[in-house]
C-alpha positions, 0 to 999 in steps of 0.5 A: 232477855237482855237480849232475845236471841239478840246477838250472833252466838255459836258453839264453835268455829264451823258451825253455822248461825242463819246459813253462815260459816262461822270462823275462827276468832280472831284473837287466841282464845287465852288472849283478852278481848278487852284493854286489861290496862284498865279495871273492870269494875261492878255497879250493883244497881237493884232495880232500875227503869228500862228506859232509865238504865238504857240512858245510863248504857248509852252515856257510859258507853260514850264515856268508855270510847272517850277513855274517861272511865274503866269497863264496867259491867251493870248488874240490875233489874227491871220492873216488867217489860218487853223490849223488841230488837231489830229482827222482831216480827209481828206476830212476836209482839205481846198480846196485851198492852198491860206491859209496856213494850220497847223496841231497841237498837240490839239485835235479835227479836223480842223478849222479857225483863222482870223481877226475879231476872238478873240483868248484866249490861256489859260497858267494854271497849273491845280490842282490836281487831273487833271481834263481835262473835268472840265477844258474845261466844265468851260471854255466853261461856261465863254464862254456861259456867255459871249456871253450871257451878249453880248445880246444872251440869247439862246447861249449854247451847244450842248450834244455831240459836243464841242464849244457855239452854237445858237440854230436853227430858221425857216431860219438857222440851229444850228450854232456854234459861239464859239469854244474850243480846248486844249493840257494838258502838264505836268499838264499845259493848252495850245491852248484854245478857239475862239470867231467868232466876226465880222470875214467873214465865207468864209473861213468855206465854204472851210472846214469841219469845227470841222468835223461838215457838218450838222450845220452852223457858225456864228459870234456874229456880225451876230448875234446881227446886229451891228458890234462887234469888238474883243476888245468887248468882252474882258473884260467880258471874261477874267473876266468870265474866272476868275471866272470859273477857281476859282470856283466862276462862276459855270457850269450849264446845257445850253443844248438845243439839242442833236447830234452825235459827228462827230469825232466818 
C-alpha cells in the first residue's frame, strides 16, 4: 500500500517496534504537528501513473520547504503496481512481471497499488522538534477513524506492525486493510497511506506483502458486504486528517494484539 508496512508505527508510548522502546512524543497530543498558519488543501487527483504522481510529491514537497505552497494532501489512484521500500527482501518480490515493480526511497518492504485503493499522499512540513512517530501514529489514527465511522468498529492496530488491522475471527486471520509508508525530506512528509476499498487481492497473492506471510488483506468492501468505492471514504478521511494533524483528533490506544515485526 502507499506504504508496505513503510513507516515506524506504534499504538502507544512503551511499546516496542523492531525491539526498540518507543517514547512519548514530543509534542502534546492536542498540540499540532503541522504550521497551522498555513491551510491545508486537497488535490483530488483520480487516477494517476506511479511514476508521474511520485514527480509530482517530489516537486511539491520542494515547493512546500521553500514555503511557496500550503500543506497539501493528494487524494488518487494508481493504475496496478508493486512498489518496493528500502527493507524489501527478495523473496518478497512478485512472482511475474505482468505488473510493473518500482523500488521506492519510503521505508518498509513491498506492496500493491491498484484500482478500486484509495491512495492519499500527504505534503506537510512538520513542526519542530521533528517528530516521525508522532506523525505516523496520527495519521494512522485518522485511518482508524475512518474506517470506524465507515461501519467496523474493531479495526485497529497491531503492536508491532504498521498499518489498521481487522482483528481475527473463527474463518480468517488478523488481516490488514490499510496501510502507511513515508519519506521525511528537509522537514517535509511524502509517500503516506492506502485504504483497500473494493480492490481485487490477487495481486497480494503474488507477494509477501509489507513482509507479513502469517496475516491475511483485506478490503472494506470485503468487510461490510456492500460494495465501497474510493470516492466513499473521501470526505471523512481528509476531515480526520485534518483533525490529527491539528491536534483535535487525539491518539488513542486501539491495540488488540501483539505480533513480530517482520522486517526485524
Amino acid at each position: 500500500m502507499a506504504g508496505g508496512g513503510g513507516a515506524v508505527v506504534c499504538s502507544s508510548p512503551g511499546t516496542t517496534l523492531d525491539g526498540i522502546m518507543i517514547r512519548a512524543p514530543f509534542m502534546a497530543p492536542n498540540q499540532p504537528i503541522r504550521d497551522l498558519t498555513h491551510k491545508l488543501e486537497f488535490r483530488h487527483l483520480g487516477e494517476v501513473d506511479y511514476m508521474e504522481a511520485w514527480d509530482l510529491q517530489a516537486e511539491l514537497a520542494a515547493q512546500r520547504a521553500a514555503g511557496d505552497i500550503n500543506d497539501t494532501v493528494l487524494l488518487l489512484t494508481h493504475p496496478s503496481t508493486f512498489t518496493a521500500g528500502k527493507r524489501t527482501q527478495p523473496e518478497d518480490r512478485p512472482t511475474t512481471n505482468t505488473i510493473p515493480c518500482i523500488d521506492v526511497d519510503r521505508g518498509g518492504r513491498i506492496t500493491w497499488h491498484g484500482p478500486g485503493q484509495l491512495v492519499a499522499y500527504p505534503i506537510i512540513k512538520l513542526v519542530t522538534p521533528i517528530d516521525v512517530v508522532d506523525y505516523v501514529r496520527r495519521i494512522e489514527e485518522a485511518l482508524i477513524h475512518t474506517i470506524r465511522q465507515l461501519g467496523l468498529p474493531n479495526a485497529g492496530r497491531i503492536d508491532g506492525r504498521s498499518g489498521v488491522w481487522i482483528p481475527s475471527d473463527d474463518h480468517r486471520p488478523d488481516r490488514k486493510v490499510a496501510a502507511l509508508g513515508i519519506r521525511v525530506t528537509q522537514g517535509v512528509t511524502m509517500h503516506g497511506l492506502s485504504l483497500n476499498c473494493n480492490n481485487s487481492l490477487d495481486p497480494y497473492n503474488l507477494v509477501v506483502p509489507c513482509g507479513i506471510s502469517d496475516a491475511g488483506v483485506t478490503t472494506l468492501s470485503e468487510e461490510l458486504g456492500r460494495d465501497v468505492t474510493t470516492e466513499e471514504p473521501i470526505d471523512v478521511l481528509s476531515d480526520s486528517l485534518e483533525k490529527a494533524l491539528s491536534g483535535e483528533m487525539t491518539v488513542a490506544d486501539h491495540t488488540f494484539a501483539t505480533a513480530e515485526n517482520p522486517t526485524k
